[in-house]
C-alpha positions in Angstrom: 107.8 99.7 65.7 109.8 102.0 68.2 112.3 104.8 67.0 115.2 105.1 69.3 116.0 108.4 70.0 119.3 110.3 71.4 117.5 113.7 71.6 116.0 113.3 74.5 117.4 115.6 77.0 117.8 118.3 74.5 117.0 121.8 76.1 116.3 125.1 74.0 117.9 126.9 76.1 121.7 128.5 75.1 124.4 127.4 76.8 123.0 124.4 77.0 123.1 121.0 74.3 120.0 121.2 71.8 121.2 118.9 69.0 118.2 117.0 67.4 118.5 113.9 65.8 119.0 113.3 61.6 119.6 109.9 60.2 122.9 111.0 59.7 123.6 111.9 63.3 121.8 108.6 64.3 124.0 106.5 61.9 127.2 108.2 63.3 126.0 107.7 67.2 125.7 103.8 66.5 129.2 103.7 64.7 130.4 105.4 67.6 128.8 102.8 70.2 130.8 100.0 68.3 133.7 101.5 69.9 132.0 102.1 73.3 131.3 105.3 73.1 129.3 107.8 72.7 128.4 111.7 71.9 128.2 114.1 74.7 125.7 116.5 73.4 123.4 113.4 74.0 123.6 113.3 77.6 125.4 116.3 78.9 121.7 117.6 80.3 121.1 114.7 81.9 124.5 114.0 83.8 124.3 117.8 84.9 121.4 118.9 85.9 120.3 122.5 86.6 120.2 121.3 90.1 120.5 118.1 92.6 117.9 115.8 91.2 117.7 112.8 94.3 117.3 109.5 93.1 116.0 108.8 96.8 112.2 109.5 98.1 111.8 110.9 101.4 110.6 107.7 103.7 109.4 107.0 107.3 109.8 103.7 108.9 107.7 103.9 111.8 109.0 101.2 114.4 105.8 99.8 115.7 105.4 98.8 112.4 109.2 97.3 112.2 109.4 96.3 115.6 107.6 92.8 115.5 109.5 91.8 112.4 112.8 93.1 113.8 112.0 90.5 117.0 110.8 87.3 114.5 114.3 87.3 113.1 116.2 86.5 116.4 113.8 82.3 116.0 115.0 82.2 112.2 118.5 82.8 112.0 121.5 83.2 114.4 123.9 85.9 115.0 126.5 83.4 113.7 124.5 82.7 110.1 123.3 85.7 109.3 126.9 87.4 110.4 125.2 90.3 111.4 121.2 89.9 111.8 119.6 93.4 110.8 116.7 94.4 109.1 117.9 96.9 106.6 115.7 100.1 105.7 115.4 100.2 101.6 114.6 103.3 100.3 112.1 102.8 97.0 114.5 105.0 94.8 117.9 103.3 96.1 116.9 99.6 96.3 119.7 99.1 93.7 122.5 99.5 95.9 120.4 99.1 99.2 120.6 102.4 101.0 118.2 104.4 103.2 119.1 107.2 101.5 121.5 108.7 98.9 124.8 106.7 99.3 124.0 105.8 103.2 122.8 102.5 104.5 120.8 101.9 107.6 119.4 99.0 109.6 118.2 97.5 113.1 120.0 94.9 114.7 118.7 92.6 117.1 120.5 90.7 119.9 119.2 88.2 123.1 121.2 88.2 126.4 124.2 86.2 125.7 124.3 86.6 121.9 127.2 88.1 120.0 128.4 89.1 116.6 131.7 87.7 115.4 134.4 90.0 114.7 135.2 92.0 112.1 136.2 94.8 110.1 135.6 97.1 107.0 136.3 100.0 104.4 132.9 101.4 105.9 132.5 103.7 108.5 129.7 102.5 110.9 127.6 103.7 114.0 125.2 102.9 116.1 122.3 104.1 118.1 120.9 102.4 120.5 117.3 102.1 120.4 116.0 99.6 123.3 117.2 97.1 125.9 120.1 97.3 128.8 123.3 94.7 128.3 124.6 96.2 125.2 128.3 96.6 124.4 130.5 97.1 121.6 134.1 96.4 121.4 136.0 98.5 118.6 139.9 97.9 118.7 140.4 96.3 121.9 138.8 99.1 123.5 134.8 97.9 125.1 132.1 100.2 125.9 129.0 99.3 127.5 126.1 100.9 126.1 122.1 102.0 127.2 119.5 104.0 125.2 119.6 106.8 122.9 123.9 106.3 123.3 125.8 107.0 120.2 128.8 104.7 119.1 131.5 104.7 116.7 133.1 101.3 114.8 135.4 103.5 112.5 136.4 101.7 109.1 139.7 99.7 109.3 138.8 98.6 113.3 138.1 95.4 114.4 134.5 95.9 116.1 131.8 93.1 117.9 128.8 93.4 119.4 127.0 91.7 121.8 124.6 91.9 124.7 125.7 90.6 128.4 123.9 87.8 130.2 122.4 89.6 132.3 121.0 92.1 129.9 117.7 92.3 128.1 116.6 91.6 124.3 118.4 94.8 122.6 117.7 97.1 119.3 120.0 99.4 117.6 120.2 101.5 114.6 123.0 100.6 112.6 124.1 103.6 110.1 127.4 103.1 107.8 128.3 104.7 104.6 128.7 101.2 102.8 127.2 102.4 99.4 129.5 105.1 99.3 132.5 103.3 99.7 130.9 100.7 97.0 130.4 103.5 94.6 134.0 104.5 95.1 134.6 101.0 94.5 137.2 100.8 97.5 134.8 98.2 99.6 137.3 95.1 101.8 136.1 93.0 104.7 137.9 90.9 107.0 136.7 88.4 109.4 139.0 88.3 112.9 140.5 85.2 112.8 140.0 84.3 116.3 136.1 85.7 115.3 136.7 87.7 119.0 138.9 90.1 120.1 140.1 90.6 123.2 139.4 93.6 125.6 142.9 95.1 126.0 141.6 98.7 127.7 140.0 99.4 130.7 135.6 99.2 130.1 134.5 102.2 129.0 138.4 103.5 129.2 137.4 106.0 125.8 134.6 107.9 127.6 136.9 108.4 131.3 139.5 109.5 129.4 138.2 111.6 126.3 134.4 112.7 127.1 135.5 115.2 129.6 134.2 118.7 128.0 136.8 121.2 127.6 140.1 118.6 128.7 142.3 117.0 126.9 144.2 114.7 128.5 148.2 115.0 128.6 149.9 111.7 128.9 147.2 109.8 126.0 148.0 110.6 122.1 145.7 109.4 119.4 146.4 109.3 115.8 143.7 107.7 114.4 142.0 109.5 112.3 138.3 109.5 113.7 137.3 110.3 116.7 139.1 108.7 120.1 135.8 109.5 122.0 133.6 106.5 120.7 131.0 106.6 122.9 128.6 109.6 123.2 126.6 109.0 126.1 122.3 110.3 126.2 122.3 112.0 129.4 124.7 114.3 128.8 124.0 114.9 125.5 120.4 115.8 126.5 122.2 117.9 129.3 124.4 120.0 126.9 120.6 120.3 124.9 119.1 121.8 127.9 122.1 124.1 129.1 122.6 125.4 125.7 118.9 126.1 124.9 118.4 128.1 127.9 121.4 131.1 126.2 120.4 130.3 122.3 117.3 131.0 120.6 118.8 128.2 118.0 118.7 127.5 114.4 115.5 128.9 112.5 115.4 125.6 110.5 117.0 123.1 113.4 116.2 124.8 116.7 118.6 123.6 119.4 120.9 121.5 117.5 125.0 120.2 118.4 126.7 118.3 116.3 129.1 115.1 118.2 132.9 115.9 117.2 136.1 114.9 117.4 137.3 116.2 120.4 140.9 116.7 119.4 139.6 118.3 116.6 136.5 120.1 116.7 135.2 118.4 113.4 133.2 115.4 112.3 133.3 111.8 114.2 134.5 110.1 111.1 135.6 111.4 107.8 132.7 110.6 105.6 129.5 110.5 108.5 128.6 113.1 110.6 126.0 112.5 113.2 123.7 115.5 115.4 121.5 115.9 118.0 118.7 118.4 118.1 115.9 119.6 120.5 112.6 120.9 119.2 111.1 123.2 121.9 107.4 122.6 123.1 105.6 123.8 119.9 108.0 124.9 118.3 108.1 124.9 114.8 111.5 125.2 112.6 111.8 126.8 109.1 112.4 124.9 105.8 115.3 124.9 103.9 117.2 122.2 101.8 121.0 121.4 101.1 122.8 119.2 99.2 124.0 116.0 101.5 121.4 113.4 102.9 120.3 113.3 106.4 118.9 109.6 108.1 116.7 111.4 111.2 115.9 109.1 114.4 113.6 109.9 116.8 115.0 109.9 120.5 112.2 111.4 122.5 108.8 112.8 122.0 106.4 112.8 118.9 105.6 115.9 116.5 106.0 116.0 112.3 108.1 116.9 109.3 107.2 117.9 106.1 109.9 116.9 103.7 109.3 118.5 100.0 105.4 118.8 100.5 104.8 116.1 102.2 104.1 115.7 106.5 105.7 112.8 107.9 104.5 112.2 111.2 106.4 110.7 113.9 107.4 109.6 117.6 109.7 108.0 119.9 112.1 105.4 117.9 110.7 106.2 114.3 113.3 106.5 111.5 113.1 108.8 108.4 115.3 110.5 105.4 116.0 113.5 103.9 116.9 113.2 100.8 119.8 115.5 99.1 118.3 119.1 98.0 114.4 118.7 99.3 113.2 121.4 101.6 112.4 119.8 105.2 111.2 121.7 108.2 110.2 120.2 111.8 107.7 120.6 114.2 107.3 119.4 117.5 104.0 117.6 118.5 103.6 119.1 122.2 103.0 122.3 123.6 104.6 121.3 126.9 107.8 119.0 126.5 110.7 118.9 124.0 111.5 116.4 121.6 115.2 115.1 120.2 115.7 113.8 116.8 119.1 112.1 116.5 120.2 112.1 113.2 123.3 111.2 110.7 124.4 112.1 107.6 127.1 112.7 105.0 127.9 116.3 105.4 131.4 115.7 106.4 131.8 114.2 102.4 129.9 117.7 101.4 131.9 120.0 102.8 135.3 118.2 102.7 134.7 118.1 98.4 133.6 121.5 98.3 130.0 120.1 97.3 128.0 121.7 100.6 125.0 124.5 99.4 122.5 125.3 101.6 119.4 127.0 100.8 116.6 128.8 102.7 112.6 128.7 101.5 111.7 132.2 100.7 108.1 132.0 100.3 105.2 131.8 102.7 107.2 133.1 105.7 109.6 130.0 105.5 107.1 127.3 105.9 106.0 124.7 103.0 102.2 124.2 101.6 101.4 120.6 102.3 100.7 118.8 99.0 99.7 115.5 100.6 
């Protein structure tokens, strides 16, 4: 025969609830139940902790591994069943509202030459990185960008957004990153299918990067209101450019080394209001120090190989792997070759950190900055 207990999370520690249970407190928490409700005391430990407690596990989804599976899908289902055909990454501690991470979601998509994805649009804010293949495009808005590897694109919540590969292409991956199970948790979730299931291209191609990706210019006669970014596209060579230029004036972050974070560029802030998205360049051998900070971090690898050790534990890695950082676990980074650099492309919800007030960052004090390797 089982007691239940509400004492559980009781601390001896002032300040803090330590009520143990009597049959008289019992009997008055199960009257109060009847009314749904319930005694603080009883769980005031547990829904504050002393610190950020991640329901998440650090992972790494290594894409040899995914690859084949990722490929199988495009002879079982079609981009017209399956709406969007991805293979979604399910963190072991999130599998309940099916993120990656913390309250972010992440998948890879697969497309053929010729195949496209209906129209549509959401309360999430979405991106995409593309992984493999030539052909690519996205339309967001009327507005269509073609795409090639290790680019960086925006489909903004509220915009009507497609994507497709052109005949001529080849068999195309991308990582899809939105911030769906945050907008579930804030229960404030829509989507809408275009009813023509296609939009048309009202723009010039590629009309966002000509007119807004022009470093240090902003353009006079175009206004934008929107309230994400008008860039849209962030192209990988110049990216990687701006890398190498910058690394040759910086010695860098001590836990990032050479990092830059895409922006608005009428604003100098995030991409979208609740996603942020980076890219940084680890050095040859270089390797960063750890710290942690509250917000959660989806990392993929653009170029080269090296390791991370996330909370302990070394996650190894190369070109096109996927791992997380979850909230508030130490993480430091090392790069794999003594001779070239490597890029890791990541996103995250730091935007929703800072914009709340909620961002705390902390360095590892001990053993010169680096972590002991527990397994």
């Amino acid at each position: 025969m089982t007691t239940e207990r509400y004492d559980i999370y009781k601390e001896d520690v002032a300040g803090r609830a330590n009520v143990s249970d009597t049959p008289e407190l019992v009997q008055y928490y199960k009257d109060l139940e009847k009314f749904e409700a319930g005694a603080l005391w009883n769980v005031a430990n547990k829904i504050e902790p002393w610190e950020p407690k991640s329901q998440s596990v650090p992972v790494l989804w290594r894409y040899q591994d995914l690859r084949e599976y990722v490929l199988r899908s495009v002879d079982l289902v079609t981009p017209e069943q399956a709406g969007r055909r991805v293979i979604y990454l399910n963190n072991p501690g999130r599998q309940d509202v099916s993120a990656a991470v913390g309250w972010l979601y992440s998948g890879l998509q697969v497309m053929h030459p010729g195949e496209a994805a209906s129209a549509h649009s959401h309360s999430s804010s979405a991106l995409r990185f593309i992984m493999e293949g030539s052909g690519a495009y996205t339309v967001v808005d009327g507005h269509k960008m073609t795409l090639g590897a290790n680019d960086f694109v925006l489909t903004p919540n509220g915009a009507w957004h497609e994507h497709g590969v052109s005949e001529d292409g080849t068999t195309c991956i991308w990582q899809d990153g939105l911030d769906i199970p945050f907008v579930n948790a804030m229960e404030a979730g829509f989507y809408a299918v275009h009813p023509d299931l296609s939009q048309a291209v009202t723009f010039p191609v590629n009309d966002a990067s000509h007119i807004w990706g022009n470093p240090g210019l902003k353009p006079v006669l175009h206004d934008w209101q929107k309230p994400y970014s008008p860039l849209l596209k962030y192209e990988w060579e110049p990216t990687y450019e701006a890398l190498s230029r910058y690394a040759k004036v910086t010695d860098g972050s001590p836990y990032d080394g050479i990092i830059m974070d895409y922006t608005n560029p009428l604003t100098g802030g995030p991409v979208m209001a609740t996603m942020g998205a980076s890219m940084q360049m680890l050095r040859p051998g270089e390797h960063t120090k750890a710290h942690r900070h509250t917000g959660s971090i989806i990392y993929q690898v653009a170029k080269g190989h090296g390791y991370s050790i996330i909370n302990g534990k070394r996650f190894d890695w190369r070109e096109r792997d996927i791992f997380c950082v979850p909230s508030w676990m130490f993480h430091e980074h090392v790069n794999g070759s003594s001779s070239d650099d490597a890029c890791l492309f990541s996103f995250h919800d730091l935007p929703v950190m800072r914009a709340l007030n909620l961002y705390y960052e902390e360095a590892l004090a001990d053993n010169d900055g680096h972590q002991i390797i527990t397994e």
